[in-house]
VOBA-1610 file (N, C-alpha, C; in pm, whole numbers, padded with zeros to 5 digits, always signed):
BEGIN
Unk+01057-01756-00197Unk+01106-01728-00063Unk+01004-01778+00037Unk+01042-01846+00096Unk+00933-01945+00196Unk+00990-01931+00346Unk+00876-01884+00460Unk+00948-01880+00588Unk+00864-02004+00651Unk+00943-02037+00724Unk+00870-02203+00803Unk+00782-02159+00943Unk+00917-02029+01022Unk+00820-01977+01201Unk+00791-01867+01161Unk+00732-01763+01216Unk+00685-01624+01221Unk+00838-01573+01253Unk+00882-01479+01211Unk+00926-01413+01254Unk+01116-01463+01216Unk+01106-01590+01223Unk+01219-01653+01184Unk+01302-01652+01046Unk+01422-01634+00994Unk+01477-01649+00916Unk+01384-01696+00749Unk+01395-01641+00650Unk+01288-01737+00523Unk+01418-01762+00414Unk+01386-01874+00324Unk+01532-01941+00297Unk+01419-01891+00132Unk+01537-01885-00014Unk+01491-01948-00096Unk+01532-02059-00138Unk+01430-02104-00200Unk+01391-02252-00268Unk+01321-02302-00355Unk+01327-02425-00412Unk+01221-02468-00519Unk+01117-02511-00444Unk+00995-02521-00512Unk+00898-02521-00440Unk+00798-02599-00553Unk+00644-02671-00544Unk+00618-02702-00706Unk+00546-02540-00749Unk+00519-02556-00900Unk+00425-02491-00941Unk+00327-02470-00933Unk+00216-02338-00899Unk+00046-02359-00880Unk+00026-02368-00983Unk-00126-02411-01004Unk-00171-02466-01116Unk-00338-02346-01102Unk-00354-02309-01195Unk-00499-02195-01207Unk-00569-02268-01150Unk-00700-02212-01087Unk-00845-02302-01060Unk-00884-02213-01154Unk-01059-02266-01194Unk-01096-02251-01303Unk-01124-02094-01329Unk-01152-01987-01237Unk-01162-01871-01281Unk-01046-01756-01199Unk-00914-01822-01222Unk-00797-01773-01189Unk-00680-01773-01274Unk-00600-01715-01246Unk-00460-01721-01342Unk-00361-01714-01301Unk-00240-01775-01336Unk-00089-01784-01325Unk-00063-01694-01376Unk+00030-01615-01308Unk+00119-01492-01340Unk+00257-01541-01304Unk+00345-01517-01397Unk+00492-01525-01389Unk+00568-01389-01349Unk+00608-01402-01220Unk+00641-01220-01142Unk+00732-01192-01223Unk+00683-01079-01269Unk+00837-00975-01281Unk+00887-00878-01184Unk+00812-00863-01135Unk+00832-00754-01009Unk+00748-00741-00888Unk+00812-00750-00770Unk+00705-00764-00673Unk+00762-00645-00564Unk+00703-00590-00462Unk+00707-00514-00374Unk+00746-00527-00244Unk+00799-00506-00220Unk+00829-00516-00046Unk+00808-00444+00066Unk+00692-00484+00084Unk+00622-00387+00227Unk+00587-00444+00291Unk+00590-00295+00430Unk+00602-00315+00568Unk+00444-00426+00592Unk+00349-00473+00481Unk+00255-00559+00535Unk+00320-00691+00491Unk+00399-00693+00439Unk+00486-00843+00448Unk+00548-00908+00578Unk+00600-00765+00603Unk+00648-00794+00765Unk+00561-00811+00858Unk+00452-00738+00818Unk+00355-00759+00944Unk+00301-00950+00942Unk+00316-00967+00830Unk+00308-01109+00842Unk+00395-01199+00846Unk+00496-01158+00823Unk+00595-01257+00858Unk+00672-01237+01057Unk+00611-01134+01081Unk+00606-01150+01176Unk+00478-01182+01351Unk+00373-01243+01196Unk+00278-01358+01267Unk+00163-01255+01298Unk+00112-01144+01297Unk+00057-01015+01269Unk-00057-01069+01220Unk-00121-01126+01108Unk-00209-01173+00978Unk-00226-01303+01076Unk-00360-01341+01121Unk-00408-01425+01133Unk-00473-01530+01054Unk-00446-01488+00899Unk-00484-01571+00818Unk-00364-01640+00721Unk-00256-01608+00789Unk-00124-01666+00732Unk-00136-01834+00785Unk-00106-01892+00753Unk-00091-02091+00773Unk+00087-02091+00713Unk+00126-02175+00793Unk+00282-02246+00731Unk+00279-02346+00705Unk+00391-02364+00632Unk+00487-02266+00542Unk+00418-02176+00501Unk+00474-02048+00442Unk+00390-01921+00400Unk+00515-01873+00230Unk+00461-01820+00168Unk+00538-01766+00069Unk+00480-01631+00093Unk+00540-01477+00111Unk+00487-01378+00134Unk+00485-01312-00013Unk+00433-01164-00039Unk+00454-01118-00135Unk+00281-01079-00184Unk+00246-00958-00181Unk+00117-00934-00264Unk+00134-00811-00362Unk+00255-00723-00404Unk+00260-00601-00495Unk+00298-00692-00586Unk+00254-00650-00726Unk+00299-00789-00799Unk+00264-00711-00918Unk+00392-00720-01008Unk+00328-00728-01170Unk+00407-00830-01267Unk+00331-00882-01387Unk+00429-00972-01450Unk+00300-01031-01609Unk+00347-01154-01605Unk+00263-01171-01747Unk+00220-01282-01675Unk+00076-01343-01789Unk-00034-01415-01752Unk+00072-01549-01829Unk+00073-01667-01747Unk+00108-01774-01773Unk+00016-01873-01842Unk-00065-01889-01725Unk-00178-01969-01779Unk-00328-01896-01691Unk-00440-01946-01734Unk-00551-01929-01728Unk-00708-02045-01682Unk-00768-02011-01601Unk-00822-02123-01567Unk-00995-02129-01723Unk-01038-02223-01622Unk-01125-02278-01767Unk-01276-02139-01792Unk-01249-02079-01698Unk-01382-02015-01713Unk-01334-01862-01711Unk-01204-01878-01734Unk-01175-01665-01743Unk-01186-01652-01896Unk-01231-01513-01873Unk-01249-01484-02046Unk-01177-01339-02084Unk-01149-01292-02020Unk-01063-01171-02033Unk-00955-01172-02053Unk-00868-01263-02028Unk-00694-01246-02027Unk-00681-01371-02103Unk-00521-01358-02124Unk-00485-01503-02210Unk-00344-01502-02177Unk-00275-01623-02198Unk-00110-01608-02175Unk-00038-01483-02283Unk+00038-01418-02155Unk+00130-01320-02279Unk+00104-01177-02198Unk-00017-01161-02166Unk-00125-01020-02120Unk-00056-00981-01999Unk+00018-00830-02018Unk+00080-00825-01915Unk-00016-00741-01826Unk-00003-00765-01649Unk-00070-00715-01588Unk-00044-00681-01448Unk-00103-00602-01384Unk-00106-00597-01209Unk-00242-00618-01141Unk-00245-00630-01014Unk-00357-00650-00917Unk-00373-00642-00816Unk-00499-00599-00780Unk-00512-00492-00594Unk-00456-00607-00511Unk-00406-00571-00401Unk-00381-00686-00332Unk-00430-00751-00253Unk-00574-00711-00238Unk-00712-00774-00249Unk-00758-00818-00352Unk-00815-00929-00412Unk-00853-01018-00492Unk-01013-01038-00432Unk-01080-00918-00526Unk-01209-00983-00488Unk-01322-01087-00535Unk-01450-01138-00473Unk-01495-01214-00540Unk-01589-01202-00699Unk-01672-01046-00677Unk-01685-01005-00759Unk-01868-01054-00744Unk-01866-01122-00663Unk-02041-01171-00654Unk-02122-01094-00488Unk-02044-01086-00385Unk-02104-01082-00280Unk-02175-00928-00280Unk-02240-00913-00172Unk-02309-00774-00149Unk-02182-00615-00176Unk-02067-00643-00138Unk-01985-00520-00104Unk-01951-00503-00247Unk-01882-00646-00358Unk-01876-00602-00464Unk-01977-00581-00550Unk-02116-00613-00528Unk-02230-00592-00629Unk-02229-00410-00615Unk-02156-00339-00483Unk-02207-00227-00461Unk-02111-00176-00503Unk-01976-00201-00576Unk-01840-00134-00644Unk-01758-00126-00509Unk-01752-00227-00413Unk-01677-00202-00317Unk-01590-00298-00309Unk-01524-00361-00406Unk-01387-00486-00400Unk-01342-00417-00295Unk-01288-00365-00271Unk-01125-00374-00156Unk-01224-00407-00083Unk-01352-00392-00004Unk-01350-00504+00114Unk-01467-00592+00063Unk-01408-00676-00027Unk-01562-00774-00033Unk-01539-00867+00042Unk-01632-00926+00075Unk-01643-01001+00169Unk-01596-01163+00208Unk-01561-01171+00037Unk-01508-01337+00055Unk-01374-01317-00036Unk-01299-01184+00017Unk-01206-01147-00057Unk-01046-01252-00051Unk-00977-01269-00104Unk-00811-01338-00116Unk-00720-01212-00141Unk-00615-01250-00041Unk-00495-01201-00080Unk-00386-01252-00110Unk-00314-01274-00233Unk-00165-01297-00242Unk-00107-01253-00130Unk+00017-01374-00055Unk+00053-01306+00009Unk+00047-01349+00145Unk-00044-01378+00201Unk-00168-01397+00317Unk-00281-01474+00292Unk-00389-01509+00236Unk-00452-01634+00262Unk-00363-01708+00179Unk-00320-01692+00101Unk-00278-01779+00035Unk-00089-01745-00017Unk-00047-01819-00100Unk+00117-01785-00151Unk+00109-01747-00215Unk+00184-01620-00200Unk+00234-01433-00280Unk+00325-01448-00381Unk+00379-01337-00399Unk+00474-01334-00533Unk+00586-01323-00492Unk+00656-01339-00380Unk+00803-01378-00383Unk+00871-01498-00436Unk+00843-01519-00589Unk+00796-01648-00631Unk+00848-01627-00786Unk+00847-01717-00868Unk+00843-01722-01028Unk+00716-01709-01068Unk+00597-01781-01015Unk+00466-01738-01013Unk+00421-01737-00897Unk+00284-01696-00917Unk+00201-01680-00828Unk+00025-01680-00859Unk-00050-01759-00816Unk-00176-01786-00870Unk-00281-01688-00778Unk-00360-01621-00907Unk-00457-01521-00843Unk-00561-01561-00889Unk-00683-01537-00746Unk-00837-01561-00820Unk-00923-01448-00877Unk-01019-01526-00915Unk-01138-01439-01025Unk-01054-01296-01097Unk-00987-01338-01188Unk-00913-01320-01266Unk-00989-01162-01366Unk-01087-01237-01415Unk-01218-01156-01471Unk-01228-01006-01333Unk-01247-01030-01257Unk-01235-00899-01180Unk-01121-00835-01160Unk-01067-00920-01115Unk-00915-00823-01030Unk-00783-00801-01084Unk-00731-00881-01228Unk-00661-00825-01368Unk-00647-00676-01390Unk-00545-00602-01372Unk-00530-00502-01447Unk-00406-00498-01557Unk-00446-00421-01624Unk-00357-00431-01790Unk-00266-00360-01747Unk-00104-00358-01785Unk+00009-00290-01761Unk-00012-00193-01890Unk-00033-00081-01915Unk+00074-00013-02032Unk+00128-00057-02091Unk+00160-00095-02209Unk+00335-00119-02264Unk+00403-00069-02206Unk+00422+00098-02226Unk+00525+00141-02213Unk+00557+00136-02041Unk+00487+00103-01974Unk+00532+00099-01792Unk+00640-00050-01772Unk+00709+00034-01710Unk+00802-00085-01664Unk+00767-00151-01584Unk+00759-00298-01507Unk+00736-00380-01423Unk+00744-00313-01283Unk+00894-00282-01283Unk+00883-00208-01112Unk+00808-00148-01078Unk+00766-00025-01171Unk+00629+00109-01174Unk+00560+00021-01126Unk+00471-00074-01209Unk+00361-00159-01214Unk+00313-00207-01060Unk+00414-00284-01030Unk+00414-00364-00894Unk+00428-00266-00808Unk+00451-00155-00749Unk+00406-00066-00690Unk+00281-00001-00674Unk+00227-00024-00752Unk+00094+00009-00790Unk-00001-00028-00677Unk+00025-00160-00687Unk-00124-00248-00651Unk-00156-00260-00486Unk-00057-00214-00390Unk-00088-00182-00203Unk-00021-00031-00262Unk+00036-00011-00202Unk+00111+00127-00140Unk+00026+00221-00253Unk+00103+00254-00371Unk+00033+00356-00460Unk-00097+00372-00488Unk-00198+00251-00512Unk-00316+00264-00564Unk-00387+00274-00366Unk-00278+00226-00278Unk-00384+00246-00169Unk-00382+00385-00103Unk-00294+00436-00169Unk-00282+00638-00124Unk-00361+00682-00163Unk-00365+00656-00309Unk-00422+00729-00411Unk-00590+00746-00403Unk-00611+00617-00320Unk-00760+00601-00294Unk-00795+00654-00133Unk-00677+00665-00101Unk-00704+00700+00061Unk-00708+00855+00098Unk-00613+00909-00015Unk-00603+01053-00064Unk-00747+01124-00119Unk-00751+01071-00247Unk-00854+01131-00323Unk-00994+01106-00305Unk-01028+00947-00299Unk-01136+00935-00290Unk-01216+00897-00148Unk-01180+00893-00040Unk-01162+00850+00141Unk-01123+00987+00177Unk-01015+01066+00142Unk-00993+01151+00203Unk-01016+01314+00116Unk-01152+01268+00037Unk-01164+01360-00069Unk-01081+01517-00037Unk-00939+01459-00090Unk-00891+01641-00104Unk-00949+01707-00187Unk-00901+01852-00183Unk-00883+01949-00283Unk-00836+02062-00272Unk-00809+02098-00408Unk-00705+02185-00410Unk-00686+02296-00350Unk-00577+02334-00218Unk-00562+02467-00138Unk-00571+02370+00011Unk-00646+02266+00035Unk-00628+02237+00193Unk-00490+02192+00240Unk-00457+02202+00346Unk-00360+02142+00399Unk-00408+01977+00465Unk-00285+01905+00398Unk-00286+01779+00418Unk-00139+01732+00475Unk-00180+01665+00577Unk-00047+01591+00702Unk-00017+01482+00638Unk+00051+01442+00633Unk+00116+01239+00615Unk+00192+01203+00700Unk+00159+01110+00788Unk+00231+01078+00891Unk+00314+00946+00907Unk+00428+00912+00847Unk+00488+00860+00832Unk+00509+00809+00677Unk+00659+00864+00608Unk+00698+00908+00454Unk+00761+00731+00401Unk+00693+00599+00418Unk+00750+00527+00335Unk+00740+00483+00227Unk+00658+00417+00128Unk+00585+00341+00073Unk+00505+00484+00053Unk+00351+00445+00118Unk+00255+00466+00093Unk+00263+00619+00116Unk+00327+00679+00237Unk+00339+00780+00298Unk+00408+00881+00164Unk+00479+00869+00106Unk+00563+00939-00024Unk+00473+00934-00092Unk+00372+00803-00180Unk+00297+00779-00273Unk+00152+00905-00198Unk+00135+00935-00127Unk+00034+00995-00052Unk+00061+01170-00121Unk+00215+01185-00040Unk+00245+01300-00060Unk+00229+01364-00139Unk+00285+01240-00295Unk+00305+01336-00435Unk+00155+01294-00450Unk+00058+01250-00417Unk-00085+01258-00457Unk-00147+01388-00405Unk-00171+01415-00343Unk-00176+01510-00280Unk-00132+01664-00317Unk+00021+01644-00334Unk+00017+01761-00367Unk+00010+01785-00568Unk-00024+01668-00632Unk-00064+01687-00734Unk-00226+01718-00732Unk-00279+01724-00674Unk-00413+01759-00668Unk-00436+01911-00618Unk-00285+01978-00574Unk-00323+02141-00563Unk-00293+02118-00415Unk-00296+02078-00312Unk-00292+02075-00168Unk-00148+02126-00132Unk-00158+02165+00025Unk-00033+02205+00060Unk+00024+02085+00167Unk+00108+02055+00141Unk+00142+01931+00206Unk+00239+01904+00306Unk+00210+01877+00472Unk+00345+01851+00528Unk+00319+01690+00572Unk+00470+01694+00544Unk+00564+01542+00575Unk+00616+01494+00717Unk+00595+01409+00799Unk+00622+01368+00927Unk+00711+01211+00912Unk+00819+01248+00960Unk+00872+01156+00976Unk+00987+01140+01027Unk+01050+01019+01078Unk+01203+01019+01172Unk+01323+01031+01082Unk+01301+00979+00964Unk+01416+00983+00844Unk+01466+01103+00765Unk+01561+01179+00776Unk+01581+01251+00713Unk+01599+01206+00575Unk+01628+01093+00487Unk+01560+01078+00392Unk+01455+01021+00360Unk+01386+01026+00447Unk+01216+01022+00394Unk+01193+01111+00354Unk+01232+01257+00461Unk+01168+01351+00466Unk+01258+01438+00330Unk+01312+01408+00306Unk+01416+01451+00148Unk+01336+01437+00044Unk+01316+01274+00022Unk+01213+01231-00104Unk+01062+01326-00073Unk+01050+01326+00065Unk+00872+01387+00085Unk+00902+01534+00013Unk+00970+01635+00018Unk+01028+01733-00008Unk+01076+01721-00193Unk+01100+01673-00260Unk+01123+01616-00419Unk+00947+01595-00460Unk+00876+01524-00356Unk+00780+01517-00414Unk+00657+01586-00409Unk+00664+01723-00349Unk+00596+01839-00305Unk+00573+01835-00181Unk+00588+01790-00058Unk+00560+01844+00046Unk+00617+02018+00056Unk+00559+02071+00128Unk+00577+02194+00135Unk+00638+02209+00318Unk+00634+02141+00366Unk+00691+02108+00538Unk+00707+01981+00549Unk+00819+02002+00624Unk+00879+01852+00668Unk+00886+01826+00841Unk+00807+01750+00904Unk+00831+01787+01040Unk+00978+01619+01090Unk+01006+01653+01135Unk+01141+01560+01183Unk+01067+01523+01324Unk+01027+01416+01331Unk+00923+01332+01410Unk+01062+01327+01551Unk+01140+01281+01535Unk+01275+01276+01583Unk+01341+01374+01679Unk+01279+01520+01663Unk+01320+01627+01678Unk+01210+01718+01752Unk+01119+01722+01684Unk+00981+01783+01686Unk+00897+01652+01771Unk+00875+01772+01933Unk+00827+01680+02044Unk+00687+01671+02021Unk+00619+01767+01938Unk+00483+01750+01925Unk+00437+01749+01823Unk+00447+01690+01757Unk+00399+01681+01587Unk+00290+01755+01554Unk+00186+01695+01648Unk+00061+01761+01617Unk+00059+01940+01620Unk+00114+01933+01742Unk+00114+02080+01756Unk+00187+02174+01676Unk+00283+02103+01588Unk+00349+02188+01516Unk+00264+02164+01374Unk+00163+02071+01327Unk+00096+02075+01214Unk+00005+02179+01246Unk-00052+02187+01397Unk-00199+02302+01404Unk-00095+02428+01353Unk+00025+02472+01384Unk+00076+02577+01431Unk+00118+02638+01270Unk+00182+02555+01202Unk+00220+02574+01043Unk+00107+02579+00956Unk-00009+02489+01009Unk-00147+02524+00925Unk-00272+02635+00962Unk-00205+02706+01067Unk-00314+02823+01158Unk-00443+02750+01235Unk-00416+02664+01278Unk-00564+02556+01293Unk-00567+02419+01287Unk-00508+02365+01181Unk-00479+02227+01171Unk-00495+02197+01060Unk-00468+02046+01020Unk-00504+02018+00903Unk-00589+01988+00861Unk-00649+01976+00690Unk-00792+01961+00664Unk-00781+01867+00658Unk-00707+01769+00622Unk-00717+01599+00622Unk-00559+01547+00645Unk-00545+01406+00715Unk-00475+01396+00746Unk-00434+01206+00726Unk-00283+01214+00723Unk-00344+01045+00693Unk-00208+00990+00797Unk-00256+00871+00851Unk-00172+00813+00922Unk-00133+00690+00835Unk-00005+00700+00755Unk+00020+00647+00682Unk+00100+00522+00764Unk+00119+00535+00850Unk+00293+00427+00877Unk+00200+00318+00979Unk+00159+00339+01090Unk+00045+00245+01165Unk+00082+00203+01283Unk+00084+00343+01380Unk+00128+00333+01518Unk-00008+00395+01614Unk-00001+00324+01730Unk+00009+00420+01801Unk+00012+00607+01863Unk+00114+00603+01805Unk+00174+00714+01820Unk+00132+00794+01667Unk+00155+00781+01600Unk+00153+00817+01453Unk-00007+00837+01436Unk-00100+00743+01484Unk-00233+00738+01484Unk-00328+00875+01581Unk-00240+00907+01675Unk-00336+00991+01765Unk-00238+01155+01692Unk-00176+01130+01663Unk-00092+01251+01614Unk-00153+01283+01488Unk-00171+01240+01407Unk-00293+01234+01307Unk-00410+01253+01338Unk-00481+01232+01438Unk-00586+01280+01467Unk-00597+01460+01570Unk-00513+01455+01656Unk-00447+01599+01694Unk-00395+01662+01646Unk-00399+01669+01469Unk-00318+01792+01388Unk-00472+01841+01280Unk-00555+01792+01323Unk-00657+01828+01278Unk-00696+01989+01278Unk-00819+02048+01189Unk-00863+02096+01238Unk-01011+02100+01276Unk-01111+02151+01311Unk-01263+02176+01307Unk-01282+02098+01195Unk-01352+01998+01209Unk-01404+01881+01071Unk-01317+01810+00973Unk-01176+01832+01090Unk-01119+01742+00932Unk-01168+01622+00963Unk-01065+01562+00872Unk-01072+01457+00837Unk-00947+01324+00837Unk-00956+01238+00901Unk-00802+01150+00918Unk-00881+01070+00854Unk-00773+00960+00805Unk-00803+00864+00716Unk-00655+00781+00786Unk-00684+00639+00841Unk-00592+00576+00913Unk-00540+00440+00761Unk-00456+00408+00716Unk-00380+00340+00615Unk-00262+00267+00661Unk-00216+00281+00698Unk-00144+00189+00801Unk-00201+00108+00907Unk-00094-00038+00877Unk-00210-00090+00994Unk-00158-00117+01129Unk-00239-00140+01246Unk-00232-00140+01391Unk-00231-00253+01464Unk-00143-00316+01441Unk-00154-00433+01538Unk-00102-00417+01663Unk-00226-00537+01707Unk-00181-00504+01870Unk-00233-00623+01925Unk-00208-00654+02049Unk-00267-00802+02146Unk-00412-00786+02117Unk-00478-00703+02165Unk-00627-00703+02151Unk-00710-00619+02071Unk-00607-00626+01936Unk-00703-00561+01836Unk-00761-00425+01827Unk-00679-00364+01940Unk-00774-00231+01993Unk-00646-00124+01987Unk-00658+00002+01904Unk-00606+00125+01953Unk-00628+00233+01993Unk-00560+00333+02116Unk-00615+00428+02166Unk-00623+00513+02065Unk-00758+00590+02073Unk-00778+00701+01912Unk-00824+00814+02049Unk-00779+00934+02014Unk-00894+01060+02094Unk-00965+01121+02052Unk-01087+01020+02077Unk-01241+01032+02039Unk-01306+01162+02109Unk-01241+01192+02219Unk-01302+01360+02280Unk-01258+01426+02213Unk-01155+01487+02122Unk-01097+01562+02019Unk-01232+01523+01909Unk-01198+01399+01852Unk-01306+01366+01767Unk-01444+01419+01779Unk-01508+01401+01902Unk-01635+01473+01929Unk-01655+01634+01933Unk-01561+01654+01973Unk-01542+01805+02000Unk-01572+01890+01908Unk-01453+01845+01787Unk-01432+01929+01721Unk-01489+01844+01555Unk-01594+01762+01572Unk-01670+01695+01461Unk-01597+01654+01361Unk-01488+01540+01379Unk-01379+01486+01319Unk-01418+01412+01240Unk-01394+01349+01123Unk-01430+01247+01032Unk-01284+01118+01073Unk-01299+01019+01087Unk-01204+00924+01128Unk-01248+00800+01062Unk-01147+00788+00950Unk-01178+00695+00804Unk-01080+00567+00814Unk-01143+00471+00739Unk-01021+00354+00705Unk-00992+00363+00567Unk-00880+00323+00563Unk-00884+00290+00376Unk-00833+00173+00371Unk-00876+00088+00256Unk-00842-00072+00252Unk-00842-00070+00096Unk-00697-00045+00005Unk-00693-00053-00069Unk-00787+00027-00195Unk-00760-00062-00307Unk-00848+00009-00397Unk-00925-00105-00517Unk-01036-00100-00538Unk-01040-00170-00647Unk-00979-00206-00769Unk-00975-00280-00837Unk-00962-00290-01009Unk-01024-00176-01083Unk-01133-00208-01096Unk-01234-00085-01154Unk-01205+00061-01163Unk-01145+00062-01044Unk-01104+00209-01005Unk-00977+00286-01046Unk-00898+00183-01108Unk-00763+00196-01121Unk-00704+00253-01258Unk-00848+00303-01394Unk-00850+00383-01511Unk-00781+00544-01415Unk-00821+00592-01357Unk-00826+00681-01318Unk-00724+00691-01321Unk-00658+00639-01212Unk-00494+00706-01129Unk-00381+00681-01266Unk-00436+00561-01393Unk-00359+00543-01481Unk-00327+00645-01565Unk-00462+00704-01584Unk-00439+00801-01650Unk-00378+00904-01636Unk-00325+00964-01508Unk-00313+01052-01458Unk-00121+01024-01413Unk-00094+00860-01440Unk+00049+00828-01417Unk+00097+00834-01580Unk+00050+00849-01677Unk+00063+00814-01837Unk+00050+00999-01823Unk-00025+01052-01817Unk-00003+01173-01819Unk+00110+01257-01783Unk+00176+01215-01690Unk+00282+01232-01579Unk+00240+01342-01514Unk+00169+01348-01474Unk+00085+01439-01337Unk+00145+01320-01183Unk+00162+01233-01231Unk+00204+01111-01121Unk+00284+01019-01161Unk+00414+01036-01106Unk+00555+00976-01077Unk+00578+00848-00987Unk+00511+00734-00974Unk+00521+00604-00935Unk+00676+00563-00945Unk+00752+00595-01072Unk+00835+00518-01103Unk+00930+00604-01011Unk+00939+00719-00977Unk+01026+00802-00910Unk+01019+00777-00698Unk+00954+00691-00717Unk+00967+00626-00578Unk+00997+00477-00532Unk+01046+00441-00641Unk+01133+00352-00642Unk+01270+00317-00645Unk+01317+00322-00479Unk+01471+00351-00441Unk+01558+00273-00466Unk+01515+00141-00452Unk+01641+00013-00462Unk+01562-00113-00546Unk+01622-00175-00618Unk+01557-00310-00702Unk+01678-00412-00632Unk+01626-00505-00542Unk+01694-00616-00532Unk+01653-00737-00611Unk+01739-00930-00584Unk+01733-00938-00610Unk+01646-01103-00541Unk+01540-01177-00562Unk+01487-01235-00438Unk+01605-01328-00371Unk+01729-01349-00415Unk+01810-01413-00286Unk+01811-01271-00171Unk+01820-01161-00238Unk+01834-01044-00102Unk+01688-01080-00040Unk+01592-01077-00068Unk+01485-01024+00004Unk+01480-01095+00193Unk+01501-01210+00205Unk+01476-01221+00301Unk+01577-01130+00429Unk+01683-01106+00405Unk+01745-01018+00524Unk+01666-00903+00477Unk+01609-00874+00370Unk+01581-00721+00321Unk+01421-00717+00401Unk+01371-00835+00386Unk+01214-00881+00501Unk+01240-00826+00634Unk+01366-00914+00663Unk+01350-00875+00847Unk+01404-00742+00899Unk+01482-00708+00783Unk+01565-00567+00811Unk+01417-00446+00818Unk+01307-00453+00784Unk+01216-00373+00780Unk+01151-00339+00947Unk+01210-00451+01054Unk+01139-00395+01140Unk+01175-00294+01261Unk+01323-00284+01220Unk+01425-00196+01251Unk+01459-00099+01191Unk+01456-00100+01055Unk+01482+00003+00966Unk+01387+00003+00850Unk+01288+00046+00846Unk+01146+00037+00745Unk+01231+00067+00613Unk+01297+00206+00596Unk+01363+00260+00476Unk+01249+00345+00417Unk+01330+00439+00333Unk+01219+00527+00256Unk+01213+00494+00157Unk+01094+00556+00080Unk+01095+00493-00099Unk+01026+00344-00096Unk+01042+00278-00170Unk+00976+00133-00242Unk+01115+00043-00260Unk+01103-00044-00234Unk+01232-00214-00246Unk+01136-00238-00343Unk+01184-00260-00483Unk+01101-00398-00546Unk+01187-00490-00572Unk+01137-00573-00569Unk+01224-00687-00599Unk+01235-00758-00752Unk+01273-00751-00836Unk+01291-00839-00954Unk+01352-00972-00893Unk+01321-01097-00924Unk+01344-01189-00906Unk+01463-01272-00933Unk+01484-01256-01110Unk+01572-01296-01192Unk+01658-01209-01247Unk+01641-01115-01241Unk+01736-00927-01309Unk+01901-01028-01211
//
């Protein structure tokens, strides 16, 4: 699926094949993801997009081919990967910090994603993760933005635990994947959002309050009011504006927001209320994904079934749908996960 303008119509087509560089690999998609950061780039958002663009970075499938210097994988090896691709040499990853290393790639955005038959990823040796057998592709490709970036924005950024109250502010993707993290870790959890089925699935997946963003003129004020104080951590999952300072005003005394959604804007800049912040000694976090390395953890804990990935996956299209299913996101985001199978 290839779009030519920002924002304009994306057609599918044949296109040639990538070919590995030497410490990268061809993956043949089986399943790829459809999120609201696709749109943000296809609607010219990502300054590191160049056209033509092929979008697409949730991705799972099997290793095609292999470049001359990977030693870990081989054709056949089924797998997923953060949707950061790090280098694996610079200062951030020598310190276990892939999601932002510094000379990092994304499928997707610097380069062409998995809305595709393949799709070529670098340093292979780092950023490879092994599928399960028994996980199905869709599970998989969910994984690698939305799920593994809750999961890290939740647990380890927004170190919960068990008994605090935790906000999510906006239930799509990541916002659901947040929820049931969350409240699998013991937390009490409310759900914010305009969709009454968002706020349905947020509710299936333990939220314990649902605020109807739609309805409810003050969000914040109704999180201080249901939590006696506010919340202990809070995440602005969806990436507004609005959604962003409301997350930070449902706080209480030292929480903690953790912003996951992202903010675009003309000048790069959003209003946050930093006098709240000062006041009341706020912690105000980013989260940018999650490593490879890091990703034993949450596996274990989805193989366990303590965590339901596969149960937030609402619709499987098929990639002739995706492109109206691309632009339809900026009007109607939808709740749950789109993956896309390609060939199904």
């Amino acid at each position: 699926m290839v779009f030519e303008q920002f924002g304009k119509p994306a057609e599918v087509r044949d296109v040639p094949d990538p070919e590995p560089v030497e410490h990268g690999v061809i993956v043949r998609v089986e399943a790829t993801g459809l999120c609201r950061s696709d749109w943000h780039g296809w609607m010219g958002h990502d300054p590191d997009i160049t056209l033509p663009h092929v979008p697409g970075h949730e991705l799972a499938g099997v290793v095609e081919a292999v470049g001359s210097r990977v030693t870990g994988w081989r054709p056949g090896d089924r797998v997923t990967v953060p949707f950061v691709c790090a280098c694996g040499t610079c200062p951030a990853c020598a310190a276990g910090d892939q999601q932002v290393c510094e000379r990092q790639t994304q499928p997707g955005f610097h380069h062409w994603g998995s809305f595709a038959e393949y799709v070529a990823l670098d340093h292979a040796d780092v950023n490879l993760v092994a599928i399960p057998d028994d996980m199905e592709y869709s599970t998989a490709a969910a994984l690698g933005c939305r799920f593994a970036t809750a999961f890290r924005a939740v647990v380890q950024q927004g170190r919960v635990a068990a008994g605090e109250w935790v906000a999510v502010h906006g239930c799509g993707g990541v916002g659901l994947s947040a929820v049931m993290i969350a409240a699998a870790a013991g937390a009490r959890v409310i759900a914010v959002d305009v969709s009454p089925e968002a706020l349905s699935l947020a509710r299936m997946f333990g939220a314990m309050w649902c605020l109807d963003a739609g309805r409810v003129r003050d969000t914040a004020a109704a999180v201080r009011e249901l939590t006696h104080g506010g919340a202990h951590l809070s995440l602005d999952a969806l990436g507004s504006p609005v959604t962003c300072a409301a997350s930070v005003n449902g706080l209480r005394r030292r929480g903690r927001h953790v912003q996951v959604g992202l903010l675009p804007s003309p000048d790069g800049t959003t209003p946050v209320p930093l006098a709240r912040a000062i006041a009341l000694e706020l912690e105000l976090l980013g989260s940018h994904g999650m490593a490879a390395h890091a990703y034993p953890g949450m596996l274990r804990q989805v193989r366990s079934g303590v965590l339901c990935p596969d149960l937030l996956v609402t619709s499987t299209i098929t990639l002739d749908a995706a492109p109206a299913a691309l632009a339809a996101m900026g009007t109607a985001p939808g709740a749950g996960v789109t993956v896309i199978e390609p060939w199904s």
